[in-house]
C-alpha positions as CSV (number, residue, x, y, z in Angstrom):
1,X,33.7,186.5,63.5
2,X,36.4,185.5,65.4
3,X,39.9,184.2,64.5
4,X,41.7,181.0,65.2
5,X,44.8,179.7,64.3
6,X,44.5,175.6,63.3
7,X,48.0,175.0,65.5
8,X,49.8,171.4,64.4
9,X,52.1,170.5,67.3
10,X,55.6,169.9,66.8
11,X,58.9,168.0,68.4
12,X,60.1,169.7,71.6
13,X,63.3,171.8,70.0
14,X,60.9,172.8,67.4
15,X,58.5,174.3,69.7
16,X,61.1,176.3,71.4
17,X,63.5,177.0,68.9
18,X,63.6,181.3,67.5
19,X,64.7,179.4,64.0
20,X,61.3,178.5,62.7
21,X,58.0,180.0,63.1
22,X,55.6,176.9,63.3
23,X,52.7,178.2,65.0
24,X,51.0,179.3,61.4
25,X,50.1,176.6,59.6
26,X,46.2,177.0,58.8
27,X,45.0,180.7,59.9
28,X,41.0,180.3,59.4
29,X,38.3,182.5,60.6
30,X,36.7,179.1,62.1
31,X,37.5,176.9,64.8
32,X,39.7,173.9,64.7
33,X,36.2,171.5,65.1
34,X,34.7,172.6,62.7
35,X,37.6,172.4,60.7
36,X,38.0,168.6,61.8
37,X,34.5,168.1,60.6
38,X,34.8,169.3,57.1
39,X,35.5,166.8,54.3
40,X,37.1,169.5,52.5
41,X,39.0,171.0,55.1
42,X,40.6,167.7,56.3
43,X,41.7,167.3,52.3
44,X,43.8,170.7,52.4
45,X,45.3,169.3,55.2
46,X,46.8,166.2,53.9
47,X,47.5,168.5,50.9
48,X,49.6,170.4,52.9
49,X,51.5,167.5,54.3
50,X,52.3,166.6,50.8
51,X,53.8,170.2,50.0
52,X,56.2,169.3,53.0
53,X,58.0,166.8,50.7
54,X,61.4,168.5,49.9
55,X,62.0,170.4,46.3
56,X,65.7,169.3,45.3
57,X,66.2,171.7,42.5
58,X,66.6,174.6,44.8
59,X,67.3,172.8,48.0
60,X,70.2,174.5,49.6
61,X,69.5,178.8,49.7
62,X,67.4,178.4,47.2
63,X,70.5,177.4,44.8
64,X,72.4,174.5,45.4
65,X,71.3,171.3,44.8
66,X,73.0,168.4,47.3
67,X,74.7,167.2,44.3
68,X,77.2,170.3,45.2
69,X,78.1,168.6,48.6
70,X,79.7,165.1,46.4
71,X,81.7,164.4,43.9
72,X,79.2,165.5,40.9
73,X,79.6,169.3,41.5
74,X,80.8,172.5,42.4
75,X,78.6,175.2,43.3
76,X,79.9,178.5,42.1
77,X,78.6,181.0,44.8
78,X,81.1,179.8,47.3
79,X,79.0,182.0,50.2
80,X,76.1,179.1,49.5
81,X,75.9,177.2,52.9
82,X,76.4,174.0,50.8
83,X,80.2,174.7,50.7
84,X,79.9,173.9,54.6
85,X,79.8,170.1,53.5
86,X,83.2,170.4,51.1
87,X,85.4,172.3,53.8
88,X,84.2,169.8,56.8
89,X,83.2,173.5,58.7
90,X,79.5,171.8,59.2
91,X,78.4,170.4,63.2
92,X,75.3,170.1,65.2
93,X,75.0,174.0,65.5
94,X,75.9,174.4,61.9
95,X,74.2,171.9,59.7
96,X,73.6,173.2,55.7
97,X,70.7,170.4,55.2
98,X,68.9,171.7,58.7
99,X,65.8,169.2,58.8
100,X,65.3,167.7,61.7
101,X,62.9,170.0,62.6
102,X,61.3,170.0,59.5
103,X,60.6,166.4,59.1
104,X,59.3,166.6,62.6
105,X,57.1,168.9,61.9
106,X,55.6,167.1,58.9
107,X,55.0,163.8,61.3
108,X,53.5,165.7,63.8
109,X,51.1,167.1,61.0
110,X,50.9,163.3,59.6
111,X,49.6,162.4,63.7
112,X,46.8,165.1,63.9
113,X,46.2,164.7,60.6
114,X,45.0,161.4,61.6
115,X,43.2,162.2,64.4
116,X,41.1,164.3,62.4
117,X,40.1,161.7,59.9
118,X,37.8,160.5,62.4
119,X,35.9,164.0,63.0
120,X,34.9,164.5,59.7
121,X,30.9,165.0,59.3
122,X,29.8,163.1,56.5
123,X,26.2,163.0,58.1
124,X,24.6,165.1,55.3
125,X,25.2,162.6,52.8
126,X,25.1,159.7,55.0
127,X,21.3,160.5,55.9
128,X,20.4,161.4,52.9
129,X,18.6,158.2,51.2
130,X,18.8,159.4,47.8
131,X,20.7,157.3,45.3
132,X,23.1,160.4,44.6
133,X,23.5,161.4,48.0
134,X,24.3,157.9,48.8
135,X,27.4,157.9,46.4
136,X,28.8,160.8,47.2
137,X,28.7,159.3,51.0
138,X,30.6,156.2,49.8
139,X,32.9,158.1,47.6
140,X,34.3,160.7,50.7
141,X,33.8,157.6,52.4
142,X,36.8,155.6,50.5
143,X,38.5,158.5,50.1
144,X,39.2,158.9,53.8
145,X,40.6,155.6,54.0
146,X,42.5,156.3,50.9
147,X,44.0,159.7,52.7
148,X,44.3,158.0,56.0
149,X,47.9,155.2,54.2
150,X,48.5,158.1,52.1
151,X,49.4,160.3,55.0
152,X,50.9,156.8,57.0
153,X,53.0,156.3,53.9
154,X,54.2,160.1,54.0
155,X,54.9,160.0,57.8
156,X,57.1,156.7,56.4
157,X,58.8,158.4,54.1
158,X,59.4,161.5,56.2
159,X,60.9,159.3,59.2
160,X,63.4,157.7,56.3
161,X,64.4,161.4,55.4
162,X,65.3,161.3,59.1
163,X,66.7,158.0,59.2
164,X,69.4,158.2,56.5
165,X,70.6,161.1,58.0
166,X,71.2,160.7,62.0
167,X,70.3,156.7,62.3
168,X,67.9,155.8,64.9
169,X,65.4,158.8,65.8
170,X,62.4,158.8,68.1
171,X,59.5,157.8,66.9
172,X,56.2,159.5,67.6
173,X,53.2,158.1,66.5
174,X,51.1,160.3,68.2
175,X,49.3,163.6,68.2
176,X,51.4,165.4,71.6
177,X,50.9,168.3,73.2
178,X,52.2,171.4,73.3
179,X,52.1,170.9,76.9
180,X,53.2,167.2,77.1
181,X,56.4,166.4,78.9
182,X,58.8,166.5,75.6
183,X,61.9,166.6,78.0
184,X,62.6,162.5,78.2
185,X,61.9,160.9,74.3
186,X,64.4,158.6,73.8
187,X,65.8,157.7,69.9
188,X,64.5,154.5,68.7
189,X,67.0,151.7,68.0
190,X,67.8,151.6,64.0
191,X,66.0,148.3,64.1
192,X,62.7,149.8,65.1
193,X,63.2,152.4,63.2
194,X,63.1,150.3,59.8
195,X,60.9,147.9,61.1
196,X,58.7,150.4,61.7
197,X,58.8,152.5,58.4
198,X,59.0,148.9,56.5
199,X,55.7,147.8,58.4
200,X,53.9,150.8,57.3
201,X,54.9,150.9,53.5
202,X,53.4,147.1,53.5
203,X,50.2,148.3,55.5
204,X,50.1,151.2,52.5
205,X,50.7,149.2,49.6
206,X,47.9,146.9,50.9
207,X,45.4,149.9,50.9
208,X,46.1,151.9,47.8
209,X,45.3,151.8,44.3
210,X,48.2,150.6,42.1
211,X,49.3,153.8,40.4
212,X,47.3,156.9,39.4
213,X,45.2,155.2,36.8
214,X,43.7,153.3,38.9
215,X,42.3,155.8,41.6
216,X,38.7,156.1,42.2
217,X,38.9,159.2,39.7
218,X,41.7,160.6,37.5
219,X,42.1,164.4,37.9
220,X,45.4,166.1,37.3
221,X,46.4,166.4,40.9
222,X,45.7,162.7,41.1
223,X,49.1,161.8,39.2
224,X,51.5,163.4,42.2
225,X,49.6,161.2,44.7
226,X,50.9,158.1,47.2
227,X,50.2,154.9,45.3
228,X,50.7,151.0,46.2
229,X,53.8,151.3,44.3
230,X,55.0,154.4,45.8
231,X,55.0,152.3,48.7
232,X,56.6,149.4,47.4
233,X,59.7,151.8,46.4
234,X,60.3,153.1,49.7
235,X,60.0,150.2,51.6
236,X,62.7,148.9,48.5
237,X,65.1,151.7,49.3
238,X,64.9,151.1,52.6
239,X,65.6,147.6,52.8
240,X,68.5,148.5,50.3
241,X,69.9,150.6,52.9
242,X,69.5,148.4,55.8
243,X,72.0,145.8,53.9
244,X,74.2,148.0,53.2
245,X,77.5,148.5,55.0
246,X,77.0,151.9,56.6
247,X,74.3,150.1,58.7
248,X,76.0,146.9,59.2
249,X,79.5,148.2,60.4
250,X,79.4,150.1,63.6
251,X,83.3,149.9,64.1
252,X,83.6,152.8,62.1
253,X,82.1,154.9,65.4
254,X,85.2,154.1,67.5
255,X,83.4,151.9,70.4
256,X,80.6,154.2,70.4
257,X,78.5,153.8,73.1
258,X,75.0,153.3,71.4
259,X,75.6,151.4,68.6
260,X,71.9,150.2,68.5
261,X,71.3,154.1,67.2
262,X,73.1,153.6,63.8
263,X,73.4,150.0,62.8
264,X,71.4,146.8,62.5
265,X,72.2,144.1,65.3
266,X,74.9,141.8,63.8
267,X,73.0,139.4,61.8
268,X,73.1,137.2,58.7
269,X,73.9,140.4,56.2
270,X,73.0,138.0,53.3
271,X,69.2,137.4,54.7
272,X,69.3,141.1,54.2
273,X,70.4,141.3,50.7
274,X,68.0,138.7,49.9
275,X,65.0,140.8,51.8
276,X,66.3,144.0,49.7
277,X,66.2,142.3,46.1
278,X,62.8,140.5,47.0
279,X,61.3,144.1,48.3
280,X,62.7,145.6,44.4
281,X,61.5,142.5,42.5
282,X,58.0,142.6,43.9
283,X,58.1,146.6,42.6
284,X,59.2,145.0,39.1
285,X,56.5,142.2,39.5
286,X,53.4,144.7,40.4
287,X,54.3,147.3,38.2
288,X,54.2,144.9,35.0
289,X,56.9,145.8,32.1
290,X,58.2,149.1,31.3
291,X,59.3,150.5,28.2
292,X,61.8,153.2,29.6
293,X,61.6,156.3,27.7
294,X,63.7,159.4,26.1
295,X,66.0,160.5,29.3
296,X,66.4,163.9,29.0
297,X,62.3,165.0,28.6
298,X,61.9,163.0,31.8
299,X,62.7,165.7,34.4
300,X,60.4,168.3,32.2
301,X,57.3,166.2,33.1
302,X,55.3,164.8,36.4
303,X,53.3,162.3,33.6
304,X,55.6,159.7,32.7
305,X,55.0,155.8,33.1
306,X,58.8,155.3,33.9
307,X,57.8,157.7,37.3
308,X,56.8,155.9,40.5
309,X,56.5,159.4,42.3
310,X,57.0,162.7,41.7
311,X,56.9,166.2,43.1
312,X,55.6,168.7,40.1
313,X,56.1,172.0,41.1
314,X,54.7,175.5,40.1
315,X,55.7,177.0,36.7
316,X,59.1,179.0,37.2
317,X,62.5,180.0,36.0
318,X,64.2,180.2,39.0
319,X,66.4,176.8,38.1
320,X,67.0,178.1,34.9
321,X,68.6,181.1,36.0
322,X,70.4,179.9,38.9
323,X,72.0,177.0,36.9
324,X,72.4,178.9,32.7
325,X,75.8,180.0,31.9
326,X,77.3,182.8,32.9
327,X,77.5,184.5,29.2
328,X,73.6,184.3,29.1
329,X,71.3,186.3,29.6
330,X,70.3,185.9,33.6
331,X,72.6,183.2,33.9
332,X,74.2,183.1,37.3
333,X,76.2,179.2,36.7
334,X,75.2,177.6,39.7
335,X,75.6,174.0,40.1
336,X,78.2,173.0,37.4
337,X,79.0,169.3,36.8
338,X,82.9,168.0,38.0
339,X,85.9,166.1,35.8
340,X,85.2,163.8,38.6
341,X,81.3,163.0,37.1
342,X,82.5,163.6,33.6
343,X,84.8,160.9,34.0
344,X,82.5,158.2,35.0
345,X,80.3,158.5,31.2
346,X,82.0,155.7,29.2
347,X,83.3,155.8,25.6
348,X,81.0,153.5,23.4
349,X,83.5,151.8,21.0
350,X,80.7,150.2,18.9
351,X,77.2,148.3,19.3
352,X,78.8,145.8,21.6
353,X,81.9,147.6,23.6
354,X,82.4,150.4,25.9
355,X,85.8,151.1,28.0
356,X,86.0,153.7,30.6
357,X,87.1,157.3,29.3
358,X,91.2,157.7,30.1
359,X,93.1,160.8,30.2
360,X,96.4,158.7,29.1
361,X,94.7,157.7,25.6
362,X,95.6,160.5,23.2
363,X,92.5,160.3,21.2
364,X,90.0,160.2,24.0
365,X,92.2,163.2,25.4
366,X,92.4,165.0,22.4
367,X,88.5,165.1,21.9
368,X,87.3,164.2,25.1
369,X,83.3,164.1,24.5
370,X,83.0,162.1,21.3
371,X,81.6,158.8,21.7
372,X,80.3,159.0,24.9
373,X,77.9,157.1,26.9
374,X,74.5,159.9,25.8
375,X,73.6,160.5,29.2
376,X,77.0,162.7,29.0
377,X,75.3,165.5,26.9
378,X,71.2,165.1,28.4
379,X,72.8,165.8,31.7
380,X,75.7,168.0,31.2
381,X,76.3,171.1,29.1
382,X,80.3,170.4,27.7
383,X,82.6,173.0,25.5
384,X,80.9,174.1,22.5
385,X,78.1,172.5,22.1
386,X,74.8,174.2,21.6
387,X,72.3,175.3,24.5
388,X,69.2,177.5,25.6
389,X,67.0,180.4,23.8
390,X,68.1,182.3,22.1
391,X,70.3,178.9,21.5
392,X,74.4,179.4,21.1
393,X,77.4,177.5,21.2
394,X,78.3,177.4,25.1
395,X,82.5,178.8,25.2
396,X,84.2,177.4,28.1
397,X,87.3,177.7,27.1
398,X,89.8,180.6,28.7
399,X,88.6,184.2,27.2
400,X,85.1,182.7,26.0
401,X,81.5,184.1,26.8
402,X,81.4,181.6,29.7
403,X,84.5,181.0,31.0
404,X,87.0,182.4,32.9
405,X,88.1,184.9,34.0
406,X,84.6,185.8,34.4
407,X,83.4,186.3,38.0
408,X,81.1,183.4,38.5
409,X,81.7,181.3,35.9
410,X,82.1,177.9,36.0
411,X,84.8,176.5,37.8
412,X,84.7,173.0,36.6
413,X,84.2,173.8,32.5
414,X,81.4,172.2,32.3
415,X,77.3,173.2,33.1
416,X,74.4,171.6,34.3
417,X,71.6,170.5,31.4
418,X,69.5,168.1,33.5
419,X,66.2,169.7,34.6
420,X,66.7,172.8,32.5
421,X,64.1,173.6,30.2
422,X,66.0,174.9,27.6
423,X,63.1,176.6,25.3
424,X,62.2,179.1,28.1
425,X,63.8,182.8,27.2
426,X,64.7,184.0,30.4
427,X,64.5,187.9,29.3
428,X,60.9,186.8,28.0
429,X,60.0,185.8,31.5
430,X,58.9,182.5,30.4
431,X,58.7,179.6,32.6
432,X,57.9,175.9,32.7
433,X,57.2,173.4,35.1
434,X,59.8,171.3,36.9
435,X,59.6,168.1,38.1
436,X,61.6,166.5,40.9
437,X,61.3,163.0,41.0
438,X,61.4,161.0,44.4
439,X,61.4,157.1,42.7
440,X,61.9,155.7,39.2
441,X,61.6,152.3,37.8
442,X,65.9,152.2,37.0
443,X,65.9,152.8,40.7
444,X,64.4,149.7,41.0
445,X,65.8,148.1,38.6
446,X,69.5,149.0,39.7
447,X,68.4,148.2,43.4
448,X,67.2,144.8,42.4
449,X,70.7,144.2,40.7
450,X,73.2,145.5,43.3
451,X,71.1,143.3,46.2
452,X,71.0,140.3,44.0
453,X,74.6,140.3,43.3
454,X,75.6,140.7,47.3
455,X,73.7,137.3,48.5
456,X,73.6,135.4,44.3
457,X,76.6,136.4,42.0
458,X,76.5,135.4,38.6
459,X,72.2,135.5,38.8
460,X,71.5,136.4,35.1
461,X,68.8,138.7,36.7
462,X,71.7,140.9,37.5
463,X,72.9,141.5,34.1
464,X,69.5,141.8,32.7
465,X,68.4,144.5,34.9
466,X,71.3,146.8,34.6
467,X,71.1,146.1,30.7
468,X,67.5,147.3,30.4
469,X,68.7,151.0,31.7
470,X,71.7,151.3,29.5
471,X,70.3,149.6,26.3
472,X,67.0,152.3,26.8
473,X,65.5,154.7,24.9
474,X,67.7,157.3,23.2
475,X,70.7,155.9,25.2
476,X,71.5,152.6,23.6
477,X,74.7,151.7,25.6
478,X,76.4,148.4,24.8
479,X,75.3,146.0,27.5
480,X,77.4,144.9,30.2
481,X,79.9,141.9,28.8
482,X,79.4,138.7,30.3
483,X,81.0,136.8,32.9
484,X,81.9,139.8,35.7
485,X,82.9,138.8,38.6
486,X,80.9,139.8,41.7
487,X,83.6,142.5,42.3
488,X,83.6,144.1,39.0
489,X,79.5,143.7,38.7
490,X,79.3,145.8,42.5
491,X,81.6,148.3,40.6
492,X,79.6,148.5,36.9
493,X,76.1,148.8,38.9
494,X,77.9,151.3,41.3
495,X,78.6,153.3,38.4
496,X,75.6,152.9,36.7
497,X,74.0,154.2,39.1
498,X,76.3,157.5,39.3
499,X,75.8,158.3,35.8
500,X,72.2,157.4,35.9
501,X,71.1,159.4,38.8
502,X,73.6,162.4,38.8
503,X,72.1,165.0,40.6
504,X,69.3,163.4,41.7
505,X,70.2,163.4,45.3
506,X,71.4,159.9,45.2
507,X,75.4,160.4,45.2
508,X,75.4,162.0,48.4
509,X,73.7,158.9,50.3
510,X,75.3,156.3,48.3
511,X,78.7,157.0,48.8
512,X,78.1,156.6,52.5
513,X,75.8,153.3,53.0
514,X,78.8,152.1,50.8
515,X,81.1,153.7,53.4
516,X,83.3,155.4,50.8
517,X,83.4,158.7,52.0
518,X,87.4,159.3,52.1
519,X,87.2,157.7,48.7
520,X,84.9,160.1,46.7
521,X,84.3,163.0,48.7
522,X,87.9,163.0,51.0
523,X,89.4,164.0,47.4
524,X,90.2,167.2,45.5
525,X,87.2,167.6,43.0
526,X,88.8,168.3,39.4
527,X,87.5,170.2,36.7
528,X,89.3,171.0,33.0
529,X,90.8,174.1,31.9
530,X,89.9,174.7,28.1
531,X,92.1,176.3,25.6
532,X,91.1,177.4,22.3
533,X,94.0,176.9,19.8
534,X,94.6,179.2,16.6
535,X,92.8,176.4,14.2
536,X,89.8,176.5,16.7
537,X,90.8,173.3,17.9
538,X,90.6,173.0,22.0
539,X,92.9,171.5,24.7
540,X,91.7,170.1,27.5
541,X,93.5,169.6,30.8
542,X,92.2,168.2,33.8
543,X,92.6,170.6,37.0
544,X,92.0,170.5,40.8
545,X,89.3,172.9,41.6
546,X,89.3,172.6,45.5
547,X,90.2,170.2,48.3
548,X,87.6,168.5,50.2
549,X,87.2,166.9,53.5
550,X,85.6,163.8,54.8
551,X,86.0,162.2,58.3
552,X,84.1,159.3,59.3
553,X,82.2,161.2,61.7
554,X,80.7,162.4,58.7
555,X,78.6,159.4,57.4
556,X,75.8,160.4,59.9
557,X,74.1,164.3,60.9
558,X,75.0,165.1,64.2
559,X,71.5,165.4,66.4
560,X,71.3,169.0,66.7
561,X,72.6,170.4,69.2
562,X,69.1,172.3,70.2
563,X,67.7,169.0,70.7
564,X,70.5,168.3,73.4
565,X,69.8,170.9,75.2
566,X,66.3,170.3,75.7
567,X,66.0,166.5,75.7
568,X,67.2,164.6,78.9
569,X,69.1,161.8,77.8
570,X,69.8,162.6,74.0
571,X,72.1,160.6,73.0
572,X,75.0,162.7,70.1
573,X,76.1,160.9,67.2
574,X,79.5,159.2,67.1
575,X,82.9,161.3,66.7
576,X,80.8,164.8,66.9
């Protein structure tokens, strides 16, 4: 029998590019008809569009986590590409976070995917009159439809990735060609690009069931799938985004000449603000009341009512070795949290109070992780304290069994809990399944709260919202006092939203729709140096662990330069 290979066409630079081999993506010993025609066939297919969506935990070489490219972290292997980001050495030739062509090949599966919807032969059961034969018709039947927003909310979704990233992008909504004339496809304005990713999260949410319990059927691979909600949260972000400043101030490009590419024509900015709240509290109306859980179990498991959506991957150890301490066994350090993140837990001074952590205050200095907000110790392994299996007392300080002068370990003092699964033994060859979650309900909770304060300070809504993820499960933070301003309020969801989310891919976007790059990631990132005294007491002492660099030029990718060699007309980013 002969051999065919099912070929999804991709963007123009991707098709001629050495870099990535796209040609195999479904090697079959049938051809691509008959492979249109199959109800099954066409499943594996949006399947594999779904695989597409990115793995943070071992995003950059396998290793480094974006999280190392801000203010949260250092990644210790300084030969990772992520370092590329802290040193300003990155450009359109040499990007770290090279996905231009990867999204793009993802919407170009999304476009024949589509196509094929069409094909498939659901004859046998259709002409069949029997009763059973006649359900099975209407079941493949509605799931078609259900796969056909699925796939348009993914292409949505894919086309944000993009978005956030470079600004305005072309926009292909269909299948091309290898041999179509790729030579003269212009970006899309910003506008269209949002519109356009906004109009099909609505036309989504429309189609699809609520959340996974109410699918047709419940199976296990029914939890990780596109839901009205899932929807609802992008088209959220999104709008979040398109208020925010990055998008609304072009002057920071120097008179670039396209400033259509990467921001929003000037406009009321608070009818935005007010679109971005209403896009969060319609997430928060649909998806009724939720009791927010324990924190730290939450990134163990893809079956949690606090998730919106979720990529649950393969059982492995692979994080857990990249990312233990040095002194154990397997342990190669990895991504290890900042003084700079540390910093931003705050000190609960009873039921009611918490004050910000300060160096300057002799007891807070002198035992620097008592008291603290508890997302401090779910997310971050600190000097002493007890971790992994076999489990021992992690020893940061100088001379210890994870600190320095050890090659390779941590730089900072400090290691990364979140995500680990601390009950696998590594030697044993255990492993466990990670989950890397793409929306959560305090996302939307915290979105709903920083829009509503930019267009309608002092809304009690704001302070409510923000509450319900301090004041949750196993956290129990005092709630936010009374009577902020809207400037201190921007600044307590800001940070909430830091310690919240830390390395969960959020920081590194954040920091520049608020255009506060120089601010955060222009800075030296600090660590501590520990000492262990003669009575086993510790000093700590913040220390610089390396300079970093930030230029405007840096808030957006530059379009890579393959693309502007092929494409007529493309048009560069500003200031690269």
């Amino acid at each position: 029998m002969k051999k065919y290979i099912y070929t999804l066409p991709v963007f123009a630079a991707l098709a001629l590019s050495a870099c990535q081999d796209l040609e195999r993506e479904f090697v079959t010993t049938i051809g691509r008809n008959e492979i249109e025609q199959s109800f099954g066939n066409v499943q594996a297919l949006l399947n594999g569009i779904y695989t597409d969506i990115p793995d943070g935990t071992l995003y950059i070489g396998g290793a480094a986590m974006m999280a190392s490219a801000t203010d949260e972290s250092e990644f210790t292997s300084e030969t990772n590409a992520i370092q590329s980001f802290n040193t300003g050495s990155w450009n359109a030739i040499n990007n770290p976070d090279f996905v231009w062509g990867t999204y793009y090949r993802s919407i170009r599966k999304v476009n024949q995917f589509l196509l094929s919807t069409g094909k498939i032969n659901l004859d046998p059961w259709k002409l069949d009159p029997s009763p059973s034969a006649q359900q099975v018709y209407n079941t493949n039947l509605a799931s078609i439809k259900r796969w056909t927003y699925e796939a348009r909310f993914l292409r949505a979704y894919y086309y944000f990735e993009l978005v956030k990233r470079y600004g305005g992008v072309p926009l292909l909504t269909n299948a091309l060609a290898l041999e179509d004339d790729f030579s003269k496809i212009p970006r899309n304005s910003l506008a269209d690009c949002i519109q356009f990713i906004t109009a099909e999260c609505d036309s989504a949410a429309v189609q699809l069931p609520l959340n996974a319990s109410t699918l047709p059927y419940v199976a296990a691979n029914d939890l990780g799938r596109v839901t009205k909600l899932t929807a609802m949260a992008l088209k959220s972000r999104v709008l979040l985004y398109a208020a925010s400043d990055l998008f609304n101030t072009p002057s920071w490009a120097g008179g670039y000449a396209k400033p259509e590419l990467i921001a929003l024509p000037a406009g009321d900015r608070m009818a935005r603000w007010k679109a971005a709240s209403d896009a969060a509290k319609a997430v928060i109306d649909v998806g009724g009341a939720i009791s927010l859980g324990a924190y730290k179990s939450l990134f163990n498991t893809f079956n949690n009512a606090e998730i919106i959506f979720t990529r649950s991957n393969a059982a492995s150890n692979q994080f857990e070795k990249n990312n233990s301490p040095i002194g154990f066994n397997l342990g190669l350090s990895g991504n290890t949290p900042s003084q700079d993140l540390v910093d931003a837990y705050e000190v609960k001074v009873n039921a009611t109070t918490a004050v910000k952590f300060d160096w300057n205050d002799p007891a807070m200095r002198a035992n620097p992780y008592a008291n603290r907000d508890p997302r401090l110790g779910f997310s971050i392994v600190t000097n002493n304290t007890a971790f992994g299996t076999p489990s021992r007392n992690v020893q940061l300080w100088t001379g210890g069994l994870d600190g320095k002068p050890i090659i390779n370990a941590s730089k900072t003092g400090y290691y990364l809990r979140k995500y680990q699964i601390e009950s696998l033994n590594l030697i044993n060859g255990n492993t466990g399944v990670h989950s890397w979650i793409i929306f959560r309900f305090p996302e939307i909770y915290l979105n709903y709260a920083e829009a509503l304060n930019e267009w309608s300070p002092g809304n009690p809504d704001i302070k409510k919202y923000v509450d319900l993820v301090r004041t949750r499960t196993g956290v129990a933070m005092p709630p936010l006092p009374a009577g902020l301003s809207q400037a201190d309020m921007r600044e307590r969801i800001r940070n909430e939203k830091r310690v919240e989310f830390a390395f969960e891919d959020h920081r590194f976007w954040d920091v520049r729709r608020w255009m506060q790059g120089p601010t955060y990631f222009g800075k030296p990132l600090n660590g501590v140096s520990i000492t262990r005294n003669a009575d086993n007491t510790f000093t700590y002492t913040p220390v610089k662990v390396e300079d970093r660099a930030f230029s405007p030029k840096m808030y957006l990718y530059p379009i890579p330069q393959s693309e502007l060699n092929i494409v007529t007309g493309m048009i560069q980013n500003p200031l690269w």
